[in-house]
N, C-alpha and C positions, 0 to 999 in steps of 0.2 A: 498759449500757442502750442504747447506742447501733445495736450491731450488731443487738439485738432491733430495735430499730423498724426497720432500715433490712430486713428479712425480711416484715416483718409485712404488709405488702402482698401476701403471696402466701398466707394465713389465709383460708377462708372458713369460716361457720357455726361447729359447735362447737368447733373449730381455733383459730378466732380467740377466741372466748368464752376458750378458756382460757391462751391467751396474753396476752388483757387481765387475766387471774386473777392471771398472773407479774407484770403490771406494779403490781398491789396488795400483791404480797408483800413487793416490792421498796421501793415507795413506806413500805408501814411501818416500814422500818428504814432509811428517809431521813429526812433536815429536810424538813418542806415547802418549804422556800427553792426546794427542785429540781420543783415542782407548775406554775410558768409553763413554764421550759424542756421539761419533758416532754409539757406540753401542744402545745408548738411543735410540736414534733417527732411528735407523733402526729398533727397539725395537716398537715401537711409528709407524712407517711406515707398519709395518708387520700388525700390526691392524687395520690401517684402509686401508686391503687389502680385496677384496672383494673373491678374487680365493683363496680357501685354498690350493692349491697346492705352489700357489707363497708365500703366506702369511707362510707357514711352511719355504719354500726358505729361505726365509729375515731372520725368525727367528733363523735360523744355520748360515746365514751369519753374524746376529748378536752376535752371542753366540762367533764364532770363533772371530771375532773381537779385544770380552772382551779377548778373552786367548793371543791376542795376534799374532794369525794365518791369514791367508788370508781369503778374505772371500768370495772369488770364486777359481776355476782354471787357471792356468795363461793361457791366448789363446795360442793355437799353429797356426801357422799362414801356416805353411806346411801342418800340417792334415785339416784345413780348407779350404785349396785351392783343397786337393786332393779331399775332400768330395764335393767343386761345382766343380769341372770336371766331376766327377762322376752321378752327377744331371745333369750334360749340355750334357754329352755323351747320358741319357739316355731319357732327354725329344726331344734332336734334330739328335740322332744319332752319327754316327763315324765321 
């Protein structure tokens, strides 16, 4: 977990959405006893983000974390496929 956050500062947009995704897979099959420390740390990672778009990201991903919440949205995997059809339809046609 560790090397993920120390990267994670280089994620922007849906990049990072879905690396806050990994940090909920992972959290599932944790104790929460590890929910302050990873909060730090994403705490810690949000800082040394250079995009304050993302930098704000981390910092609600962190915050949800501490309370115990996810700290991204779970992927849907149906509305992801329908949105690249929707792109493939539309950059190559029918």
């Amino acid at each position: 977990m560790y090397a993920l956050v120390e990267v994670l500062p280089q994620f922007e947009g849906e990049d990072l959405e879905s690396q806050l995704q990994t940090y909920d897979t992972l959290l599932a099959m944790l104790s929460p006893a590890v929910r302050p420390e990873l909060s730090a740390l994403l705490t810690k990672a949000a800082a040394a983000t250079a995009n304050a778009t993302s930098r704000a990201r981390i910092e609600r991903a962190a915050q949800a974390i501490a309370r115990g919440d996810r700290a991204a949205e779970p992927y849907r995997h149906e509305e992801a496929m329908k949105k690249y059809r929707e792109e493939h339809r539309r950059s190559f046609g029918p």
